[in-house]
C-alpha positions as CSV (number, residue, x, y, z in Angstrom):
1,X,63.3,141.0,99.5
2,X,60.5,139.0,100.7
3,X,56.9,140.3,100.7
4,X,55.0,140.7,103.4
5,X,50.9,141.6,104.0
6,X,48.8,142.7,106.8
7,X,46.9,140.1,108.7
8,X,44.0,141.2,110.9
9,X,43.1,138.9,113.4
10,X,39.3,139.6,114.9
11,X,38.1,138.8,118.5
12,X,36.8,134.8,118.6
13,X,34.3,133.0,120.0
14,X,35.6,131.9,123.1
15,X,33.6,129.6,124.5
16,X,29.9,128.5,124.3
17,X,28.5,131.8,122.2
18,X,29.9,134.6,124.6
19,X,29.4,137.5,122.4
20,X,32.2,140.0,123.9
21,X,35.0,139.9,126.2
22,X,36.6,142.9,127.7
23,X,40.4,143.5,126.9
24,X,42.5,143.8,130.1
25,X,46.2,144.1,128.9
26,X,48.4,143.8,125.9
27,X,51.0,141.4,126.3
28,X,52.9,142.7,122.9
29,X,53.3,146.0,121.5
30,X,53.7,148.0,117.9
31,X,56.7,146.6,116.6
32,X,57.1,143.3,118.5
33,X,58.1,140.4,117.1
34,X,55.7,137.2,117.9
35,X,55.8,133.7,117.4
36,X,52.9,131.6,116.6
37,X,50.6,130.9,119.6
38,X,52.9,133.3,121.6
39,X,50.2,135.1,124.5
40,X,49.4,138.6,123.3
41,X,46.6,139.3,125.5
42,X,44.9,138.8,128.6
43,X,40.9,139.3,128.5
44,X,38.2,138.8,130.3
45,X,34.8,136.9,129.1
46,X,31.6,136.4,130.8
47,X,33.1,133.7,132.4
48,X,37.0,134.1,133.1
49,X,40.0,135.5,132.3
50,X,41.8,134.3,129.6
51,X,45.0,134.5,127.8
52,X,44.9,135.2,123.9
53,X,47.4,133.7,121.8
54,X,48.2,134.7,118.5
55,X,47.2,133.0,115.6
56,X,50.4,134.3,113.3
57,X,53.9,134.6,113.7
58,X,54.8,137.6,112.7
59,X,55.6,141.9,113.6
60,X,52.7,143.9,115.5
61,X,51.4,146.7,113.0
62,X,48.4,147.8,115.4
63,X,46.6,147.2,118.1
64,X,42.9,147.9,117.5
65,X,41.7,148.2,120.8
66,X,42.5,149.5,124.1
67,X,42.8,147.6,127.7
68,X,39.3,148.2,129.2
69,X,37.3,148.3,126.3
70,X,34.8,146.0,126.1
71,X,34.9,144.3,122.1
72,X,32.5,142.2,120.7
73,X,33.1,138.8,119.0
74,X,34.5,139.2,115.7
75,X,36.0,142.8,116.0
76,X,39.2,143.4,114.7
77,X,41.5,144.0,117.8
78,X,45.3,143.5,116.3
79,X,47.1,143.4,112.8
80,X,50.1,141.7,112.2
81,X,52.7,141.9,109.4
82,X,53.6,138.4,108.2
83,X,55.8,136.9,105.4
84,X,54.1,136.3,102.4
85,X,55.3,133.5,101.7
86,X,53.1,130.3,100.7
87,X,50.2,132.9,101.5
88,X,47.4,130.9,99.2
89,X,45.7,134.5,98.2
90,X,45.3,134.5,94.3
91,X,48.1,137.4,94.7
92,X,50.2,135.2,96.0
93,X,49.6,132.3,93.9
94,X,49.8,133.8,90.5
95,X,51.7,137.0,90.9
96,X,49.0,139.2,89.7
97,X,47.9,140.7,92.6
98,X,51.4,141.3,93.9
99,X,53.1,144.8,93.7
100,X,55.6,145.5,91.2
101,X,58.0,146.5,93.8
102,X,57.4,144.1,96.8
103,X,54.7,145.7,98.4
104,X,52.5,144.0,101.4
105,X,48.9,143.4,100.1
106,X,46.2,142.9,103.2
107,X,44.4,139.7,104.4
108,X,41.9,139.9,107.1
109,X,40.4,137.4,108.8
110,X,36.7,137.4,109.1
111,X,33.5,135.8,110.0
112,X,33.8,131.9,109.8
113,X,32.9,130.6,106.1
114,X,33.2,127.4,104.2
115,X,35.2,128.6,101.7
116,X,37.9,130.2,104.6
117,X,40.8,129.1,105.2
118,X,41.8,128.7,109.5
119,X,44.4,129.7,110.9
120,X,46.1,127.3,114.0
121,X,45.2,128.8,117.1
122,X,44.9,127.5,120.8
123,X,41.5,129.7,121.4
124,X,38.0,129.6,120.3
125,X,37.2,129.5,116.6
126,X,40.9,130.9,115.8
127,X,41.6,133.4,113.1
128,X,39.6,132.5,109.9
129,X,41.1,134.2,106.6
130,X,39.2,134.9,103.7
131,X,39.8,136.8,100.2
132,X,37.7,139.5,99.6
133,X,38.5,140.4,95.8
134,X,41.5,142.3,94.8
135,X,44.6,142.9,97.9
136,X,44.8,146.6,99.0
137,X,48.7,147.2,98.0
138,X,50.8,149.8,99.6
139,X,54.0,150.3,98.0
140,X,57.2,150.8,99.8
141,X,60.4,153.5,98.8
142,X,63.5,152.4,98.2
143,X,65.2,154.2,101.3
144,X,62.5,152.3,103.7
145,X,63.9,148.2,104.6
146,X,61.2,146.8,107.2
147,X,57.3,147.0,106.0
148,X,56.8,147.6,109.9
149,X,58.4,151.1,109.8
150,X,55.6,152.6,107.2
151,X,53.4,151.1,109.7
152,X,54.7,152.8,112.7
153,X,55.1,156.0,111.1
154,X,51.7,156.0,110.0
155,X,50.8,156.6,112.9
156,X,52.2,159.6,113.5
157,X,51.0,162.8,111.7
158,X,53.7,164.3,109.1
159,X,53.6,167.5,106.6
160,X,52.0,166.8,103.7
161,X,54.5,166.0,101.0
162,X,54.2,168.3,97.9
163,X,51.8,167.0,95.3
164,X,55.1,166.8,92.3
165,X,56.7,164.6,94.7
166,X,55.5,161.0,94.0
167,X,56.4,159.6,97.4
168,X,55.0,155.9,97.7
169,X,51.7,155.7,99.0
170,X,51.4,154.2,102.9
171,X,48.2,152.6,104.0
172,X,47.0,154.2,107.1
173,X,46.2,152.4,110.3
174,X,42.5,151.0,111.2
175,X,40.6,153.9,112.7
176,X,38.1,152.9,115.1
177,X,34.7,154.0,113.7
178,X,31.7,154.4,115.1
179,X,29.4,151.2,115.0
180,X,26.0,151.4,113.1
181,X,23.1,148.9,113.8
182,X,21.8,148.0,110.1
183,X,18.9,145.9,111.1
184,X,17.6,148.5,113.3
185,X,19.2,151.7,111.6
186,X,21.7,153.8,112.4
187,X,21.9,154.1,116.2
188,X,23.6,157.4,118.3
189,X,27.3,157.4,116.6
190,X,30.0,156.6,119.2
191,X,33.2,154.6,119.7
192,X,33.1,151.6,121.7
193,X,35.1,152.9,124.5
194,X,32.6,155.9,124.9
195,X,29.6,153.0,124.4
196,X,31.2,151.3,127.3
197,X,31.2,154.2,129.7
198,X,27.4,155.1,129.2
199,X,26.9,151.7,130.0
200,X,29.4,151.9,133.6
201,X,27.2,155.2,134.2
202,X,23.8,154.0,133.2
203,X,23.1,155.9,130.4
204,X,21.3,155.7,127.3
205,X,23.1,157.4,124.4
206,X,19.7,158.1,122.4
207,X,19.2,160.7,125.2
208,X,22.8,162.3,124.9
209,X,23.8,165.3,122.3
210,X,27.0,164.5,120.1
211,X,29.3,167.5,119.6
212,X,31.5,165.4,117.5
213,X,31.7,166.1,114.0
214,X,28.5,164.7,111.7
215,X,26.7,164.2,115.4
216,X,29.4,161.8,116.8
217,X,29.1,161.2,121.2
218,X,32.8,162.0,122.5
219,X,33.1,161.2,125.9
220,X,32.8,164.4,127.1
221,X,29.5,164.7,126.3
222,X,28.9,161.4,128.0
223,X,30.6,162.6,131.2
224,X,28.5,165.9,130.8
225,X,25.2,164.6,130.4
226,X,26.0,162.6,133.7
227,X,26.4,165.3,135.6
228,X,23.4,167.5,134.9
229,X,21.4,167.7,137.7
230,X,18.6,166.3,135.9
231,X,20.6,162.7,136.0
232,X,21.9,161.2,138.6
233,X,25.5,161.0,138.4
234,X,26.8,157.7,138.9
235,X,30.9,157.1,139.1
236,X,32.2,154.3,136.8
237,X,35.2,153.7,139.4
238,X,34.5,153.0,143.0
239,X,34.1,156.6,144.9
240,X,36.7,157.9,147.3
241,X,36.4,156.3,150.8
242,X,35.3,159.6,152.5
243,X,32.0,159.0,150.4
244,X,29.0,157.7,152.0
245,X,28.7,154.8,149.3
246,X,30.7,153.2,146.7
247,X,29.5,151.7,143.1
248,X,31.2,149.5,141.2
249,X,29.7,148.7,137.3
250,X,28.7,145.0,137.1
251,X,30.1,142.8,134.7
252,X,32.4,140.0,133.4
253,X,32.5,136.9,136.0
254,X,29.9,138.3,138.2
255,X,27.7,139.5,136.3
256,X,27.5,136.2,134.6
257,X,26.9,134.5,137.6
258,X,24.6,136.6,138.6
259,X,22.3,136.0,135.7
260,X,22.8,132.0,136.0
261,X,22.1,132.0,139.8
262,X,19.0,134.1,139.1
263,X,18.2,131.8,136.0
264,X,18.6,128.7,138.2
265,X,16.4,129.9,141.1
266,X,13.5,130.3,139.1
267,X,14.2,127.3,136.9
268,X,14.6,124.6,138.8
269,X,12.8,123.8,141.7
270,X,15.1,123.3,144.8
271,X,14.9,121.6,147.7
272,X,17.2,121.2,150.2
273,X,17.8,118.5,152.9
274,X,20.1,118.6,156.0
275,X,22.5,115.5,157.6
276,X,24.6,116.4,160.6
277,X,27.1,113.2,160.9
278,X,29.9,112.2,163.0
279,X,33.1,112.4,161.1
280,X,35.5,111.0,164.1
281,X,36.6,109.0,161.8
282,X,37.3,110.6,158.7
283,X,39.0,112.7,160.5
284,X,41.4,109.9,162.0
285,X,41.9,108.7,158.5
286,X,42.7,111.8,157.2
287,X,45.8,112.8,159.8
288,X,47.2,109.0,158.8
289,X,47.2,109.6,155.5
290,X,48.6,112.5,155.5
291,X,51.6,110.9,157.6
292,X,51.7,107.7,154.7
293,X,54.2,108.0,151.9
294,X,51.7,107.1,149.3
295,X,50.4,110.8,150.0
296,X,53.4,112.5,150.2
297,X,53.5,115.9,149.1
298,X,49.8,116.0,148.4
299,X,47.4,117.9,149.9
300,X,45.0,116.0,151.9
301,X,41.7,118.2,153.6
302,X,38.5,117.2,154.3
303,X,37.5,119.0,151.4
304,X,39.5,115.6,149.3
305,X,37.8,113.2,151.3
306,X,34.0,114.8,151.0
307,X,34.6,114.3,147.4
308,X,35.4,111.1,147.2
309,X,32.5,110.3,149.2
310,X,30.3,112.0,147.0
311,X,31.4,110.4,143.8
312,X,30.9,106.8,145.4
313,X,27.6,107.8,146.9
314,X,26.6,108.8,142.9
315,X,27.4,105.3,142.3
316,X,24.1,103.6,144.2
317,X,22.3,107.3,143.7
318,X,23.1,107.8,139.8
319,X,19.6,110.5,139.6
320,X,21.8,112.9,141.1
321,X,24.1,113.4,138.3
322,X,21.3,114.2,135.5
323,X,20.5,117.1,133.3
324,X,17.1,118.1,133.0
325,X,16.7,119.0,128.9
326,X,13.8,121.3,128.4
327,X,13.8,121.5,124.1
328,X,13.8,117.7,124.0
329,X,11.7,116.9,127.1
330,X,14.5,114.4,127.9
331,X,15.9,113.6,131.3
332,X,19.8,113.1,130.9
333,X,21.4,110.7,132.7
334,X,25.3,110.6,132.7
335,X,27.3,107.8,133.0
336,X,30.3,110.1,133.8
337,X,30.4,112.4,137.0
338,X,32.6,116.3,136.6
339,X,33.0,117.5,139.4
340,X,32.2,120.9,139.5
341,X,34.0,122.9,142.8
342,X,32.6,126.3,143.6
343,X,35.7,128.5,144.1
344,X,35.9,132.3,145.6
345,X,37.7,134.8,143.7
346,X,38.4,138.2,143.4
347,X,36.2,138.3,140.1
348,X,33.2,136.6,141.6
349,X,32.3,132.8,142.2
350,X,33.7,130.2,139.4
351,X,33.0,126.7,139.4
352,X,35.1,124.8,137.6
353,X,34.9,121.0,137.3
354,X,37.4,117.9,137.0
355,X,36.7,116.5,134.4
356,X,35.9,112.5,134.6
357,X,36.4,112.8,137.9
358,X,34.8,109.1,138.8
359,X,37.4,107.4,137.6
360,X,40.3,109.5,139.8
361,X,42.3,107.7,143.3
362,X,42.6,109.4,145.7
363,X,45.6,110.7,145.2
364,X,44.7,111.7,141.6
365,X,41.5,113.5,143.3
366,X,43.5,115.3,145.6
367,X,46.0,116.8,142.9
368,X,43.4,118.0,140.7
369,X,41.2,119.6,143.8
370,X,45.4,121.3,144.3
371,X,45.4,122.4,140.7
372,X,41.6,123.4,140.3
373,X,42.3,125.6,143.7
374,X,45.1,127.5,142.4
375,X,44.3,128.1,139.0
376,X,40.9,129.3,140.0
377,X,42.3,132.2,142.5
378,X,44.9,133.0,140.0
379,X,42.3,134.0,137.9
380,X,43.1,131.9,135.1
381,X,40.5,129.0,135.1
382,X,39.7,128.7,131.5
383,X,35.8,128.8,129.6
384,X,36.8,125.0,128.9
385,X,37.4,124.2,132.7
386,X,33.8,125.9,133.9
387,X,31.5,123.9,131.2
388,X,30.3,120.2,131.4
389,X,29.6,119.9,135.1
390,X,27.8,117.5,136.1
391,X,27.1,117.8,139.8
392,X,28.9,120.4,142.3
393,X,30.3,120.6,145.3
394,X,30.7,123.9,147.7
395,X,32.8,123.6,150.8
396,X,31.2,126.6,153.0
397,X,33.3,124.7,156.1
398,X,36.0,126.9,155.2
399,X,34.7,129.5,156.2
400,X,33.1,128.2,159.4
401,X,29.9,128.0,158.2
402,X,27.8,124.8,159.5
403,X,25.2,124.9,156.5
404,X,23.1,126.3,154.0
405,X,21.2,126.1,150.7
406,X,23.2,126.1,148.0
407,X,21.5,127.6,144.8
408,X,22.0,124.8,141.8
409,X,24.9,125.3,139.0
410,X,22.6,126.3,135.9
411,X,22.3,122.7,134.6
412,X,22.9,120.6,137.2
413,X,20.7,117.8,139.1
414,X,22.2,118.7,142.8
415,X,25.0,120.5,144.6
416,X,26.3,119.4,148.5
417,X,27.7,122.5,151.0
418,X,30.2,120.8,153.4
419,X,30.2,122.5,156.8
420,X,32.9,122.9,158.9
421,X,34.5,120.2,161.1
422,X,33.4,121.5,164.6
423,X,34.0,119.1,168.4
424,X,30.4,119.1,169.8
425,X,28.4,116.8,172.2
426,X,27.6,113.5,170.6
427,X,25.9,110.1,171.8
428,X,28.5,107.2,170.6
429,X,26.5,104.4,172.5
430,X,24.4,105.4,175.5
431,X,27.2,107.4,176.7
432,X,27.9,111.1,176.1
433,X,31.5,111.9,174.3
434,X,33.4,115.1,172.3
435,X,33.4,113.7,169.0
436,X,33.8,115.9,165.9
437,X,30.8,116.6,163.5
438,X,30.2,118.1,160.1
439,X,26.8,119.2,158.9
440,X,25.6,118.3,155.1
441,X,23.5,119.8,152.6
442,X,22.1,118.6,149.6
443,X,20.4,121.1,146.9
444,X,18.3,119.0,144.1
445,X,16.2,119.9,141.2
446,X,12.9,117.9,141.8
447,X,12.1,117.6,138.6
448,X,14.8,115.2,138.1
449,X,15.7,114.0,141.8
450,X,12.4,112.2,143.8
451,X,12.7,113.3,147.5
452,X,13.3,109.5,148.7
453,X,16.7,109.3,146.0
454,X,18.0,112.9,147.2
455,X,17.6,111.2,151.3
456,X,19.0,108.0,149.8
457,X,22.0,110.0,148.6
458,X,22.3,112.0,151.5
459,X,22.1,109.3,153.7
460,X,25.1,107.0,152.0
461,X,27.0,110.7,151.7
462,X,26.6,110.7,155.7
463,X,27.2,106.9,155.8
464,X,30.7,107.1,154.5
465,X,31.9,110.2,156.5
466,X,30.7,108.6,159.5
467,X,32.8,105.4,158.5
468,X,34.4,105.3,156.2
469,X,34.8,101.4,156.2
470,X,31.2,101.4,154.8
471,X,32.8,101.7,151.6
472,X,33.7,98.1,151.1
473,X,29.2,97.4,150.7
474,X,29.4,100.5,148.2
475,X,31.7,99.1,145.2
């Protein structure tokens, strides 16, 4: 028979030092059989959703967590049972670890380490395993076949068999326990979940009574506390509409955003310039595009042509696409231009970026802005997708909004707002016509950007949309 162990596979990294991500839903189940990189999990980071693949093929023995619980990077969150087979433990290189009868010894991965070995996985640091000493064995009677069914029953209570009877011994599922803070000493005992709704209603557990046994905070006493009338009680679910005001606990995508927006503000200095232009033109060139075969079935808005615009305006104006670099005292120029799109969605504002975008057609710009779109309102932009902007672009015209001033994406030299396409009154010679008009603005940190090369910019931005034939003295 072949011999199987436990693998625990911990919550990674995923992406740029997020310390938790929140677990939305299970994709798999006790008992389900999963293929390597299969999706087992949809959760949420600071940043965006994202889905979890599995870093073993093998049988789910436990899931750790809960959807809605907030777990923090490297926290167990599933088991798996996986074939032994080729396992490079000392058990199961040299038998001597191994059960007599064919029992599953247990492998957790933990904490990153030289010595570890990884695990292929599509998502952050991936499942590191490392041998901590001798295997825990649990051995396995003769009547039972699969290793998963002592699992599964194990997590069910049963009589106590009599102490005579020498029935095999079955390793009991994790148990969540409550966390304890060893640099700062032991904190109020709770479980996560009951950790997370103090937070959603605002209170601090060092002020709340445990009832639990040895002093442990259930989350009754949580939900009691909040009601006293001594504290206001605040609901962590948005109140019923009869109710004169609604809260909703901030976190995830917005409340990252949030804290960048508020980090940018009062970070980089902005200033912001205006250009309102006569895009007749553009306009014209769009509509025969759109009827040319060369664009066909590919969206073409003014949102594709703005873009373009802006990354051959970077081209005379490369300031703009800088990073200002604070521990080094450098001013970082790049010589590449990701184009960072703000996007609205129901999480909160993303903005992803194309990647290399400067060196895209037309066509090729107007497929990724497609892509970018939809996987943005789907919620599935990746942490990958929203790092390494260089410059952004938000398109506020949409919405029929003429202009504004765009806050700076944490990072980034400048950010244009593209009003909306509007007919007005405009002077084409000495004589009065309808033509239609678009209003630009241009965010910049002056630190990086004099106020001569963001006009410069704006002024070739305007230049372009206004004809676009002034290209040909731009490349």
């Amino acid at each position: 028979m072949t011999a199987t162990m436990i693998k625990e596979f911990r919550l990674p990294d995923l992406g740029e030092g997020l310390t938790e991500s929140e677990i939305l839903s299970w994709k798999v189940a006790v008992g389900d059989t999963v293929a390597l990189n299969q999706v087992i999990a949809e959760v949420e980071t600071a940043k965006a959703v994202v889905e979890l693949p599995s870093p073993f093929a093998g049988v789910v023995a436990a899931l750790h967590e809960q959807p809605g619980t907030v777990v923090e990077v490297g926290k167990p969150i599933v088991s798996f049972e996986v074939d032994d087979a080729g396992s490079t433990s000392g058990a199961g290189s040299s038998g001597g670890g191994r059960p007599a009868g064919g029992g599953a010894p247990t492998e957790e991965a933990t904490a990153p380490a030289t010595s570890a070995k990884r695990e292929p996985n599509l998502v952050g640091y991936g499942a590191v395993v490392e041998h901590t000493g001798r295997p825990t064995r649990r051995a396995r009677g003769q009547a039972m076949t699969p290793v998963l069914q002592d699992r599964v029953e194990a997590q069910t209570p049963a009589p106590a068999a009599p102490a005579a009877a020498k029935q095999p011994v079955v390793q009991q599922p994790v148990v969540e326990q409550p966390a304890v803070d060893h640099e700062a000493g032991e904190r109020p005992r709770s479980t996560p979940p009951v950790r997370k709704l103090a937070r959603d209603l605002g209170i601090n557990l060092e002020d709340v009574a445990g009832s639990g046994p040895r002093g442990l905070i259930t989350r009754e006493d949580v939900q009691n506390f909040g009601a006293k009338p001594s504290g206001e009680a605040v609901s962590a679910t948005p109140a019923p509409s009869g109710d004169r005001e609604t809260r909703t606990p901030i976190k995830g995508v917005r409340k990252f955003t949030a804290a960048a927006m508020v980090q940018s503000a009062f970070t980089a200095p902005h200033v912001t310039e205006f250009l309102t232009v006569d895009v007749t033109a553009t306009m014209e060139l769009l509509a025969r595009l759109r009827g040319s075969k060369a664009f066909e079935g590919v969206k073409l808005t003014p949102l594709t042509i703005g873009a373009k615009a802006v990354l051959i305006a970077l081209r005379n104006n490369p300031t703009l696409n800088s990073r200002w670099d604070e521990e080094r005292q450098e001013i970082i120029q790049f010589n590449y231009v990701n184009l960072g799109i703000a996007a609205a969605t129901p999480r909160g504002l993303t903005v992803p970026n194309i990647k290399d975008a400067h060196g895209l057609s037309l066509r090729g710009l107007a497929t990724e802005l497609s892509e970018l779109t939809e996987t943005a309102r789907a919620g599935k932009t990746t942490p990958a997708d929203l790092a390494g902007g260089t410059i952004s672009i938000t398109n506020i015209g949409v919405f029929g909004i003429d202009a504004g001033t765009p806050i700076l994406n944490p990072g980034e030299a400048a950010i244009v707002a593209l009003g909306a396409v509007r007919k007005a009154p405009w002077v084409v010679g000495d004589e009065l016509a309808v033509r239609q008009v678009m209003s630009l603005s241009l965010s910049f940190d002056h630190r990086l950007v004099d106020g001569e090369q963001g006009s410069r910019f704006l002024a070739d931005l305007g230049a372009i949309l206004s004809d676009p034939a002034m290209v040909m003295t731009m490349i």
